[in-house]
FIDRENGU-431253 format. One record per residue (C-alpha): x, y, z; residue number from 1; residue in three letters. Coordinates in nm, 4 decimals, padded with zeros to 6 digits, always signed. Example, Ala and Ser with C-alpha at 12.3 -4.5 7.8 and 13.67 -1.06 7.14 Angstrom:
// FIDRENGU-431253
> x,y,z,k,r
> +01.2300,-00.4500,+00.7800,1,ALA
> +01.3670,-00.1060,+00.7140,2,SER
//
This chain:
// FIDRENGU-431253
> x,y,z,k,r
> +15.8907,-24.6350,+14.8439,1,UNK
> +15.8853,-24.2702,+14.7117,2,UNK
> +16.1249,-24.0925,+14.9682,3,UNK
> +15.9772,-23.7155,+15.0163,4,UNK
> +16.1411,-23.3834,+15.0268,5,UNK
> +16.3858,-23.2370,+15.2709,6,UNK
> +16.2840,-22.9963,+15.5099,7,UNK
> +16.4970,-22.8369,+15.7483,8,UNK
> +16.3434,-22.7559,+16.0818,9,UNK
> +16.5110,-22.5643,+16.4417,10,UNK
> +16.2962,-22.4905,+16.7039,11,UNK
> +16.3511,-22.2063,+16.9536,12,UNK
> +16.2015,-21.9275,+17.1520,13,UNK
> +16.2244,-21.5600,+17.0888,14,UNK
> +16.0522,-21.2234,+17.1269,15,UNK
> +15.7912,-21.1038,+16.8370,16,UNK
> +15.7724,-20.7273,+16.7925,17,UNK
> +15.4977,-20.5053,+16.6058,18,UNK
> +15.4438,-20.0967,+16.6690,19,UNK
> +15.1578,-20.2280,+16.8406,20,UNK
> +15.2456,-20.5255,+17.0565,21,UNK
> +15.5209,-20.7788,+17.2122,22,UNK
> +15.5062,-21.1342,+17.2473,23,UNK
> +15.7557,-21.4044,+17.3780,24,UNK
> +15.7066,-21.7639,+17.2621,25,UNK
> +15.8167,-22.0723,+17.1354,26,UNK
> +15.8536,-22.1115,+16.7387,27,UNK
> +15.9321,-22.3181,+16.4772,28,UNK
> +16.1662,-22.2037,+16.2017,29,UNK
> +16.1624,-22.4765,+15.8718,30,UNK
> +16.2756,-22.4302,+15.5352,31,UNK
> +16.0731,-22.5918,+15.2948,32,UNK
> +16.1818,-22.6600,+14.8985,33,UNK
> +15.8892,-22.4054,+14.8531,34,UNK
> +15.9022,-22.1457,+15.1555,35,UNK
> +16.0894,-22.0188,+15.4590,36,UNK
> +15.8446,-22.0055,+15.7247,37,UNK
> +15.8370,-21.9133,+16.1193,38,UNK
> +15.5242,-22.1406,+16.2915,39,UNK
> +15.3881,-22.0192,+16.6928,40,UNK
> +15.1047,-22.0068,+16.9001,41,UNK
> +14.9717,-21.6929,+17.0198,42,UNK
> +14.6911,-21.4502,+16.9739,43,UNK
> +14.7726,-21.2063,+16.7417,44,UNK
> +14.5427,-20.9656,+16.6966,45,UNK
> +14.7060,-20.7046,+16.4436,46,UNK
> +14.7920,-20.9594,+16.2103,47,UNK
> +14.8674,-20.7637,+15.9033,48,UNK
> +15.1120,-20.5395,+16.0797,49,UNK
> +15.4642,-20.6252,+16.0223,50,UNK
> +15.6554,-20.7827,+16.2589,51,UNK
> +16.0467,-20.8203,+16.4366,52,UNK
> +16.2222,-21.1179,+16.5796,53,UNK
> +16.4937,-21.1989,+16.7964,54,UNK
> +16.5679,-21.4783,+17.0124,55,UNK
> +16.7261,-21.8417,+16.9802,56,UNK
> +16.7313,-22.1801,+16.8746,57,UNK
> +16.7751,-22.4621,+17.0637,58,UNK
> +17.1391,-22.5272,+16.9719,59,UNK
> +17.2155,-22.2160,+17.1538,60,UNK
> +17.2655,-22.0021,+16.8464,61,UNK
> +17.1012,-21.6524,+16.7976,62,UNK
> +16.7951,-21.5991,+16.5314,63,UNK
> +16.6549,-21.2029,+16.4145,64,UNK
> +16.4242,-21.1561,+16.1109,65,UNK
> +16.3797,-20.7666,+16.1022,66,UNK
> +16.0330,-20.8341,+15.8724,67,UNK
> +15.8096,-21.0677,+15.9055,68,UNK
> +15.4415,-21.1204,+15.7574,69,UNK
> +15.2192,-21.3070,+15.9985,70,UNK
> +14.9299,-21.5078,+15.8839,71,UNK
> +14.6253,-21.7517,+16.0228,72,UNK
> +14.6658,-22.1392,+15.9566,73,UNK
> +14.4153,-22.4299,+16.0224,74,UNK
> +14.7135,-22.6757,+16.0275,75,UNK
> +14.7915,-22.8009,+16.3795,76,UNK
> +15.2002,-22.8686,+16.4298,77,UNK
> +15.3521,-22.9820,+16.7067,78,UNK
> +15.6196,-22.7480,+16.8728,79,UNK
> +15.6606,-22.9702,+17.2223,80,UNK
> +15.4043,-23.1781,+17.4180,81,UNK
> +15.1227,-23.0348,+17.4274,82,UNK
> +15.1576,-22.7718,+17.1828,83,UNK
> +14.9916,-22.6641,+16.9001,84,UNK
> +15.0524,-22.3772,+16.6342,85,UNK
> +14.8014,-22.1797,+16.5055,86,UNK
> +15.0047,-21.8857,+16.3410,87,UNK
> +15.2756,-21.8413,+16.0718,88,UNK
> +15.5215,-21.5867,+15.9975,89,UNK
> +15.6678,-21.5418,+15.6677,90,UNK
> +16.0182,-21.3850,+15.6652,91,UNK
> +16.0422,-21.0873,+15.4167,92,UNK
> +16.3768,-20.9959,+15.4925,93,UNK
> +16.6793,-21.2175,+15.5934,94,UNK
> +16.6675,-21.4636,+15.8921,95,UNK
> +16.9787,-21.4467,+16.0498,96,UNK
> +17.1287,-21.7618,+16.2795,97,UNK
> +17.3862,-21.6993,+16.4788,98,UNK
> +17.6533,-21.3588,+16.4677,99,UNK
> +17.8434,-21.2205,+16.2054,100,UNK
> +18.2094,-21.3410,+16.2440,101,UNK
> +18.4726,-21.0635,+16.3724,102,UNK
> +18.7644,-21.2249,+16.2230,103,UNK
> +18.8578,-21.3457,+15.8583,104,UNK
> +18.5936,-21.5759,+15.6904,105,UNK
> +18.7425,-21.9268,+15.6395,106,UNK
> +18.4961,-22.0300,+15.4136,107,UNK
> +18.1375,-21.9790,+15.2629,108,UNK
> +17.9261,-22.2714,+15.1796,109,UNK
> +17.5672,-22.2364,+14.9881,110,UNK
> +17.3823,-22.5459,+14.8706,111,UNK
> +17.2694,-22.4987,+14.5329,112,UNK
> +16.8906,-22.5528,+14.4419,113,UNK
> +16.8279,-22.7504,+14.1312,114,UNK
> +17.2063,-22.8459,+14.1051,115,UNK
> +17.2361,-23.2286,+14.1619,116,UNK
> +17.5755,-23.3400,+13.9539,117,UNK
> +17.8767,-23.2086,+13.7504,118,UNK
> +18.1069,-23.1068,+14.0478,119,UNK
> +18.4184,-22.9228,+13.9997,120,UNK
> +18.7078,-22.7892,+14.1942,121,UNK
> +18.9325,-22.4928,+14.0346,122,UNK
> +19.0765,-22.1815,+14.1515,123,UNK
> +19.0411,-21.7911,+13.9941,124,UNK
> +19.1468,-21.4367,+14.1328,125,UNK
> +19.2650,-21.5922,+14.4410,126,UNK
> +18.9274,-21.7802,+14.4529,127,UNK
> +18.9245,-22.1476,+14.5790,128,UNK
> +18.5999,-22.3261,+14.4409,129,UNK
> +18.4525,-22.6244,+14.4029,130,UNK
> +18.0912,-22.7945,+14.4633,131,UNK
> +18.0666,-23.1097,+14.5944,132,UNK
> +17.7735,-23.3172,+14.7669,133,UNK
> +17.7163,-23.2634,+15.0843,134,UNK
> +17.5712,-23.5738,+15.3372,135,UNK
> +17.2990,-23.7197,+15.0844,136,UNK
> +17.3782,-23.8494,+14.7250,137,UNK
> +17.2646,-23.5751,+14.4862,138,UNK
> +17.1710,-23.8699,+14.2495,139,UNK
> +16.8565,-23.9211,+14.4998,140,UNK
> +16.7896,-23.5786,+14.5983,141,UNK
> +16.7325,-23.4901,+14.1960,142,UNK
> +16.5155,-23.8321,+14.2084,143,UNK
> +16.3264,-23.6522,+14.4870,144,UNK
> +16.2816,-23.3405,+14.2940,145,UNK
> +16.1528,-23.4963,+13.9936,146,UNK
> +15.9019,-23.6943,+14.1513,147,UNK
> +15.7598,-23.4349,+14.3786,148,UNK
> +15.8008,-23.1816,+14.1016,149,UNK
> +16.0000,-22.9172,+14.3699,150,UNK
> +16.3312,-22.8077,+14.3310,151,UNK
> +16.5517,-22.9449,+14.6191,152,UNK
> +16.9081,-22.8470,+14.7852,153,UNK
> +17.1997,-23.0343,+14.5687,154,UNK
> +17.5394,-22.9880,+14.5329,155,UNK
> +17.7216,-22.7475,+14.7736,156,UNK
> +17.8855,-22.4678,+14.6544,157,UNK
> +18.2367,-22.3668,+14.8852,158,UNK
> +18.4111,-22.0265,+14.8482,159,UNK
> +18.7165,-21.9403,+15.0163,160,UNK
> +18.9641,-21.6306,+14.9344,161,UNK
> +19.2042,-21.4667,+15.1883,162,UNK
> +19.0362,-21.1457,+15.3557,163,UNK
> +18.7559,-21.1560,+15.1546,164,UNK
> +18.4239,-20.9949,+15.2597,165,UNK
> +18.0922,-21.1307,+15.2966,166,UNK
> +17.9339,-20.9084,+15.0810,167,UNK
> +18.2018,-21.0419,+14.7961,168,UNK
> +18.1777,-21.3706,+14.8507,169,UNK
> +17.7759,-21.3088,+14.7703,170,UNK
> +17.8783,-21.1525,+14.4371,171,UNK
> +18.1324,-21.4541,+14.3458,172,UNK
> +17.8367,-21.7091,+14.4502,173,UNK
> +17.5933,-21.4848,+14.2616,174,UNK
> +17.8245,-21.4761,+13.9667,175,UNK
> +17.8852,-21.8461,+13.9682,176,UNK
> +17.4715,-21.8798,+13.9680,177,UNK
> +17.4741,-21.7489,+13.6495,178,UNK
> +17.7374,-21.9384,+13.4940,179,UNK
> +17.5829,-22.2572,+13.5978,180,UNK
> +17.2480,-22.2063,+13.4967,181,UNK
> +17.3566,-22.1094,+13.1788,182,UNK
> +17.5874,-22.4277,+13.1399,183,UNK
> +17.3093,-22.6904,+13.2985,184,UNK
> +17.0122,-22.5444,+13.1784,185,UNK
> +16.8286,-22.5221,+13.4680,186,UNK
> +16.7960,-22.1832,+13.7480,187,UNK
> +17.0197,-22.2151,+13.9924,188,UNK
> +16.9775,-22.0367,+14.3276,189,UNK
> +17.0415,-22.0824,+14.6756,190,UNK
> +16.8316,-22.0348,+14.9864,191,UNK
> +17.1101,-22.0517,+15.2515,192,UNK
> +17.4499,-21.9087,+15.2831,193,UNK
> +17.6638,-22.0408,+15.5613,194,UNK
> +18.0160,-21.8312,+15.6182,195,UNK
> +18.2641,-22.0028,+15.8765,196,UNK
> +18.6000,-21.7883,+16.0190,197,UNK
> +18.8771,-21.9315,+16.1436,198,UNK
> +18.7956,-21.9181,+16.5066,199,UNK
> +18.4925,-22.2087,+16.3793,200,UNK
> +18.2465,-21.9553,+16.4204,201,UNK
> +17.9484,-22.0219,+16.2112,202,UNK
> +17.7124,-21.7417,+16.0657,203,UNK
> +17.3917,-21.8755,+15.8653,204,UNK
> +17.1365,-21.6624,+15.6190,205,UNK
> +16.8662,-21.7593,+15.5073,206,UNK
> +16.6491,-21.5591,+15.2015,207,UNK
> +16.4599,-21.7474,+14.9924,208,UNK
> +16.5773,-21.7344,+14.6383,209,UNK
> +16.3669,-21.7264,+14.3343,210,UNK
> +16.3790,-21.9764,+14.0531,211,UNK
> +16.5079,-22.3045,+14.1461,212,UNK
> +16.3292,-22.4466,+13.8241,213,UNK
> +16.4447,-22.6778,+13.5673,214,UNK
> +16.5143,-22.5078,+13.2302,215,UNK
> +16.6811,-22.5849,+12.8386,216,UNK
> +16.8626,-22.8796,+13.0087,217,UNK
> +17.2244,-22.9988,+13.0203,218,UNK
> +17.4682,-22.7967,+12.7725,219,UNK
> +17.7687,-22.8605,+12.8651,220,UNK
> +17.9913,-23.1753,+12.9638,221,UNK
> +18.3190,-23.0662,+13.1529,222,UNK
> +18.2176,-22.7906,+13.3784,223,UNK
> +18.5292,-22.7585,+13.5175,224,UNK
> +18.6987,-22.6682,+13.2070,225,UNK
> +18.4357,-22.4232,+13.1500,226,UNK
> +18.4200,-22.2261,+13.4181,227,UNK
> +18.7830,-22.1455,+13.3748,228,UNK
> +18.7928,-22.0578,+13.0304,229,UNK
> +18.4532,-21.8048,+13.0644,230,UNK
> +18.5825,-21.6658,+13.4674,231,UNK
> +18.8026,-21.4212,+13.3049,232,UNK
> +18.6363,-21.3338,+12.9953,233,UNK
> +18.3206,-21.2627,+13.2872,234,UNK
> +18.5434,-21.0263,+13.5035,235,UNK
> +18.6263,-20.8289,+13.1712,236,UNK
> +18.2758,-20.7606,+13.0957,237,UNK
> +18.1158,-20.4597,+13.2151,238,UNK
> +17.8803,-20.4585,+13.4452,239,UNK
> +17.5670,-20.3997,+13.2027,240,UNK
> +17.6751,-20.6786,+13.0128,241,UNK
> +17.6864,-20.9463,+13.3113,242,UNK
> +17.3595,-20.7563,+13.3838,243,UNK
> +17.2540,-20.8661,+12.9883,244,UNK
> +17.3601,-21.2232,+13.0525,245,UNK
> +17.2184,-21.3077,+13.3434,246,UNK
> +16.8864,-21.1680,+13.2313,247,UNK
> +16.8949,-21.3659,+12.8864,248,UNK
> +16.9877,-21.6670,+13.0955,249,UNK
> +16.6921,-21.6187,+13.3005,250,UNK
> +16.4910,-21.6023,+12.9554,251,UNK
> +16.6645,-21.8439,+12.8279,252,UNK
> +16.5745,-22.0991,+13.0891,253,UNK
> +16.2431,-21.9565,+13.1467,254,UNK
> +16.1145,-22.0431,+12.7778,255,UNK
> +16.0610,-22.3581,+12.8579,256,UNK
> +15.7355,-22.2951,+13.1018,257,UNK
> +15.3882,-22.2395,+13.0150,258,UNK
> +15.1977,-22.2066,+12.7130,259,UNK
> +15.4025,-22.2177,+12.3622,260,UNK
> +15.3012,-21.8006,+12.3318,261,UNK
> +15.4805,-21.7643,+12.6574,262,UNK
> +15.7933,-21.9748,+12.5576,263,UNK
> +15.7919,-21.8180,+12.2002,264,UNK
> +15.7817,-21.4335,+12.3799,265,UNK
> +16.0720,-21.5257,+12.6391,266,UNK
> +16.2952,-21.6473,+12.4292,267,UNK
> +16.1846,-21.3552,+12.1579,268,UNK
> +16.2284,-21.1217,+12.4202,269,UNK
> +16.5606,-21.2187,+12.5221,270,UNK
> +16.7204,-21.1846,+12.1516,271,UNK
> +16.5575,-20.8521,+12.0905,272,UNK
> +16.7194,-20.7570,+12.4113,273,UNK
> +17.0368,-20.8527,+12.3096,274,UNK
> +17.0015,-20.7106,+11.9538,275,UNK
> +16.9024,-20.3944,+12.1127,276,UNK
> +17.2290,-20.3772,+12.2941,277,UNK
> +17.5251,-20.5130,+12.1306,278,UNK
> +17.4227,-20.5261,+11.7316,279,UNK
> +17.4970,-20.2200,+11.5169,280,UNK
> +17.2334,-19.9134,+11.6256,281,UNK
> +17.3163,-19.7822,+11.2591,282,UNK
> +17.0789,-20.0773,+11.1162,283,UNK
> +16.8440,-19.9120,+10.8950,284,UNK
> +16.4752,-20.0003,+10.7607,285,UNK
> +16.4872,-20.1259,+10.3877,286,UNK
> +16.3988,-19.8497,+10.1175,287,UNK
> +16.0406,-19.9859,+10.0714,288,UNK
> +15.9604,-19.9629,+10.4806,289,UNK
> +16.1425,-19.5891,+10.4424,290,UNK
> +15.9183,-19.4682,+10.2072,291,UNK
> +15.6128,-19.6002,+10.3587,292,UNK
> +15.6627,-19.4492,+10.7067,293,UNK
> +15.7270,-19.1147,+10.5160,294,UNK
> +15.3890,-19.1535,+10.3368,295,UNK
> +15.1983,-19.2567,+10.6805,296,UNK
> +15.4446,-18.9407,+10.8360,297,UNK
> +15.2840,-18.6945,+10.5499,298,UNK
> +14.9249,-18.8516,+10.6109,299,UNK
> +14.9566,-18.7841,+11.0188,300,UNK
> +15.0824,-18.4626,+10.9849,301,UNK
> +14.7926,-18.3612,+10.7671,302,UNK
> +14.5263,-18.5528,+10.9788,303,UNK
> +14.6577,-18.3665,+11.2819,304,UNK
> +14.5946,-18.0497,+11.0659,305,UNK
> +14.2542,-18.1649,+10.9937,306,UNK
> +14.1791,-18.2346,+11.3700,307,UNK
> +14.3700,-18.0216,+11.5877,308,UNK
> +14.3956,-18.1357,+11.9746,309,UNK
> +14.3035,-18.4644,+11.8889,310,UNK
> +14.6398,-18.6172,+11.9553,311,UNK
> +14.8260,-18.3225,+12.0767,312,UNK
> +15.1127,-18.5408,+12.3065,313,UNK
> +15.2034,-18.7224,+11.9535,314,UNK
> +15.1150,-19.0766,+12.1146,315,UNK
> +14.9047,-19.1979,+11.8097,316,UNK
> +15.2071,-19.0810,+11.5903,317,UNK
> +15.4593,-19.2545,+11.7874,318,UNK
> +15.2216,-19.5438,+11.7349,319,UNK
> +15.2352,-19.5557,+11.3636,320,UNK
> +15.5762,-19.5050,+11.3574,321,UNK
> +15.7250,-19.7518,+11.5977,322,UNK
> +15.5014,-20.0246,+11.4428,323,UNK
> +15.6907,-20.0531,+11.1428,324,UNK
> +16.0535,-20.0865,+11.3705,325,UNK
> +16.0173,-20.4798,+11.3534,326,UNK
> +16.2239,-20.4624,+11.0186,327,UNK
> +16.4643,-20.2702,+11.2222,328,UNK
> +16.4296,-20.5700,+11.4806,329,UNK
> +16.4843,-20.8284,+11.2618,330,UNK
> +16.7750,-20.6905,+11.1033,331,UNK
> +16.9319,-20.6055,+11.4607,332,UNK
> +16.8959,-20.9676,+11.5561,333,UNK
> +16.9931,-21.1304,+11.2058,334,UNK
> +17.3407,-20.8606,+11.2549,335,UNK
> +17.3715,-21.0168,+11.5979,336,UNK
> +17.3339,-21.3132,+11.5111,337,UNK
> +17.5831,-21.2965,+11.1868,338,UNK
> +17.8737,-21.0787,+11.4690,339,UNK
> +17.9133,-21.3946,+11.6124,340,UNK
> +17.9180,-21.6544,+11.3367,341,UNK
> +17.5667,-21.7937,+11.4236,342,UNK
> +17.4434,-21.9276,+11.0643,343,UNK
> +17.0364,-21.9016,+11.1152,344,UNK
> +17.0547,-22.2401,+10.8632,345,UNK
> +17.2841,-22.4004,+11.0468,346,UNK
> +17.0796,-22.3643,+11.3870,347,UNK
> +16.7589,-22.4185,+11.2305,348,UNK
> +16.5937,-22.1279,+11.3393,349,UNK
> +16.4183,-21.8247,+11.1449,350,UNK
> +16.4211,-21.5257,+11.3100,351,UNK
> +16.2269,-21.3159,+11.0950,352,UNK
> +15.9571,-21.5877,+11.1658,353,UNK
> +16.0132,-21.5584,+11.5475,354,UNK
> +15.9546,-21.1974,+11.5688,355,UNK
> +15.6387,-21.2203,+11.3593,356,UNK
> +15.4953,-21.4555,+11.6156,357,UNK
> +15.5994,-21.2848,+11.8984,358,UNK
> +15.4040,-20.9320,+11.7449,359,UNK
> +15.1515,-21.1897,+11.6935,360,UNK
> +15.1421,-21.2526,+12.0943,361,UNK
> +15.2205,-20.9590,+12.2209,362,UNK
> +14.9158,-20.7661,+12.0828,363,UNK
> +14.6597,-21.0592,+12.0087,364,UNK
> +14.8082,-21.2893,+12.3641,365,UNK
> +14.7702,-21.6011,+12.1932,366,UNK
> +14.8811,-21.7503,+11.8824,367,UNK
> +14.6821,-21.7688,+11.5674,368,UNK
> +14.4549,-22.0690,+11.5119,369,UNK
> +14.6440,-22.1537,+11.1734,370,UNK
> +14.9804,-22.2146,+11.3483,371,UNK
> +14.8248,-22.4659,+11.5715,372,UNK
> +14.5972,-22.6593,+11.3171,373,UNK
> +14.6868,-22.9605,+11.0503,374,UNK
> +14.9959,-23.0945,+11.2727,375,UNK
> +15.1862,-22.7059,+11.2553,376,UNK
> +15.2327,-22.7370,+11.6065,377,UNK
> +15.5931,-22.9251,+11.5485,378,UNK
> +15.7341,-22.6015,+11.3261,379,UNK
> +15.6444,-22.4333,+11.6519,380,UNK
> +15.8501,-22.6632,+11.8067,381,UNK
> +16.1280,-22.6548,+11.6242,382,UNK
> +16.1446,-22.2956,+11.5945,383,UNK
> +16.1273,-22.2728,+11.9768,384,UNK
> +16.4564,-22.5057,+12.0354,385,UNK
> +16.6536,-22.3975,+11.7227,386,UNK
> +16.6010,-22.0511,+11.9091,387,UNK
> +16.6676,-22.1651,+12.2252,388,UNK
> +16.9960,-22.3340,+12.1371,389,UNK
> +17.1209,-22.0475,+11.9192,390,UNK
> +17.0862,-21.8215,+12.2519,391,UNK
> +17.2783,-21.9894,+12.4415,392,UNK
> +17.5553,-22.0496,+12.1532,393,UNK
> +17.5782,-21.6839,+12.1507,394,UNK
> +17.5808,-21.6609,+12.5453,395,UNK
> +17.8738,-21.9130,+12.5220,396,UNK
> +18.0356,-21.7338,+12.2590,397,UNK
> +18.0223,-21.3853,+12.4694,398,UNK
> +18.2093,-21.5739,+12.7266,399,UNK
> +18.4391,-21.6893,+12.4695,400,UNK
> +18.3666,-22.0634,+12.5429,401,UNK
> +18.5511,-22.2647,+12.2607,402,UNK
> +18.4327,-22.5938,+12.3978,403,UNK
> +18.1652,-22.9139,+12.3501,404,UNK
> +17.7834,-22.8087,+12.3434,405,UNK
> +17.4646,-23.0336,+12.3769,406,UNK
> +17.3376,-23.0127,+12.0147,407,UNK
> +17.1254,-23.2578,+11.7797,408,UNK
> +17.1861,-23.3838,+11.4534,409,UNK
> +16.9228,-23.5752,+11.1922,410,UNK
> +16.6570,-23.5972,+11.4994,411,UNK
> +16.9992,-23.7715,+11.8093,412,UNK
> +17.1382,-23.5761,+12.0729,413,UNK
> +17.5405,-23.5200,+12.0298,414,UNK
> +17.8122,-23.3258,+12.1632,415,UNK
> +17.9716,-23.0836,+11.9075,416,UNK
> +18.2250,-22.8016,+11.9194,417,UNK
> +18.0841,-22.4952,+12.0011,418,UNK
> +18.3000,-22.3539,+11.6839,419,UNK
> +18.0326,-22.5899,+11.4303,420,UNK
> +17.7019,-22.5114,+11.5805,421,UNK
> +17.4531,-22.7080,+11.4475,422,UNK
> +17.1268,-22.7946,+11.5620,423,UNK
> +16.8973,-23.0294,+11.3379,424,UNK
> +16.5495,-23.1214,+11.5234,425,UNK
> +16.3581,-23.3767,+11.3587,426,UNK
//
């Protein structure tokens, strides 16, 4: 028997406040794997105004949702005997159980989405970490996930630092999302965060996170190991280049959903992002792409002679010009890739290749017939992983990882120092 997903569910009453009207009534608050949503019965007859609520649960504890999106449902749900639900409410904003604590925060817990194995316990900064499973074995709750096709609550991430905020132990969670999702290959997030103070005071958010899904897959084998070798080497970076990483993670992890144009133009748009902002800005066009953008230059210039007001903002110039920059790109991304001792051979992956598909994409949305036709489709395919592993080689590398990596040699899947990188998909 096919067990199905978890939902978590509190019922309650409260009040439910527009600019127009007020309502009291009984609700039900459940957290799907897909949604956060707020079910009651009532007639509401401004339903696309936005809406306020405060009351409680059942357990006593206090519940407020400053914005709320209410919507019509044909579904019937029991609240109590004899009571149906025709209306939901979507939360917008954070829905809040229970008050803020006044003293020191023992301890923040938030169960990680799409995280089901690989727990770890270290500390850093004063942090004390680890994630751990919580009542249910992760092992099923990933079953769970994979058969239902929804990304599910696994492991439980647990923070704890001596007068510590709330709004830093978001950023160390946050900051630990990113690590881990570049390290498992899948998007980690977290719909709940649940912070605890000595006094055994319990404060709950919830905020639906987005992503959840699977990605790249495993990379790594000893987490634990990891995440204290790249902690400090994370805390050093600026700001703009955690931004960087977390968005090429995202990327990263994202290439491996939808059409093979939309995986080709993630992971594309992820190195050219990366290129843009750490390779050399001094890379220059070879001599043969300099001399014809100063012939198309000297052609412009005369047509705009020829045809004054025709393009008087310099758009159709621009135009000309900046289509001839994907030499410049390549050569950014080939210097990025060369800074950190990525061999293009080694990894199997062209680059010069991937940015001529992803021009190909970008302007025509799909790929060329020819690149699809007399079994070219598995090129395609290796050019996709190559790319995708050499990413997050150079993620690791930023972070200065020195450690195993998920690789594949003659067609197998191995385990490889990170220091001889080489990817060979049969």
């Amino acid at each position: 028997m096919i067990e199905i997903p978890k939902i978590l569910q509190f019922s309650g009453n409260g009040a439910f406040q527009s600019e127009k009207s007020t309502f009291s009534a009984d609700f039900l608050l459940t957290l799907y794997p897909t949604r956060i949503d707020i079910a009651t019965r009532t007639d509401i007859r401004e339903i696309k105004d936005s809406w306020v609520l405060n009351g409680f649960l059942a357990d006593g504890r206090s519940i407020s949702c400053d914005k709320l999106s209410a919507y019509r449902f044909n579904t019937v749900i029991s609240l109590s005997a004899g009571t149906t639900v025709s209306y939901r409410f979507t939360p917008l904003d954070e829905v809040k159980l229970g008050h803020p604590t006044k003293g020191p925060i023992r301890e923040a817990l938030f169960p990680l989405v799409s995280y089901y194995k690989n727990p770890f316990e270290l500390q850093d900064n004063g942090w004390e970490i680890s994630a751990s499973p919580d009542e249910s074995d992760p092992r099923d709750l990933e079953l769970i996930s994979e058969n239902w096709r929804v990304p599910m609550e696994g492991l439980v991430l647990r923070l704890s630092k001596p007068d510590a905020t709330i709004d830093e132990y978001l950023e160390k969670a946050t900051e630990l999302l990113t690590l881990l999702s570049l390290a498992s290959g899948n998007s980690i997030i977290f719909h709940r965060q649940v912070y605890r103070s000595d006094q055994e005071n319990e404060f709950e958010i919830w905020r639906f996170g987005k992503g959840g899904d699977r990605g790249v897959g495993e990379g790594l084998i000893h987490y634990q190991h990891y995440l204290k070798e790249v902690l400090p080497t994370w805390r050093s970076l600026s700001h703009k280049d955690q931004r960087l990483i977390r968005i090429a993670t995202t990327y990263l992890n994202g290439s491996t959903h939808g059409y093979m144009e939309d995986k080709l133009l993630n992971i594309t748009i992820a190195w050219e992002m990366l290129a843009n902002a750490w390779a050399p800005s001094e890379s220059r066009p070879s001599e043969e792409i300099t001399e014809l953008k100063s012939a198309l230059k000297t052609t412009y210039l005369e047509w705009r002679k020829n045809h004054p007001g025709l393009d008087d903002s310099g758009f159709l110039g621009g135009r000309i010009s900046q289509a001839l920059d994907w030499e410049k790109v390549n050569k950014k991304i080939e210097q990025l890739a060369n800074d950190f001792d990525i061999d293009s051979e080694l990894v199997g992956t062209n680059f010069r290749r991937l940015v001529t598909i992803r021009n190909r994409v970008a302007h025509d949305g799909v790929l060329p017939q020819e690149d699809y036709s007399d079994g070219a489709s598995l090129p395609l395919l290796k050019l996709l992983l190559s790319s995708q592993f050499a990413l997050r080689v150079l993620l690791l590398k930023k972070l200065d990882y020195t450690g195993l990596i998920s690789s594949a040699k003659d067609g197998w899947g191995t385990f490889v120092n990170i220091s001889e990188a080489e990817f060979d998909f049969q």
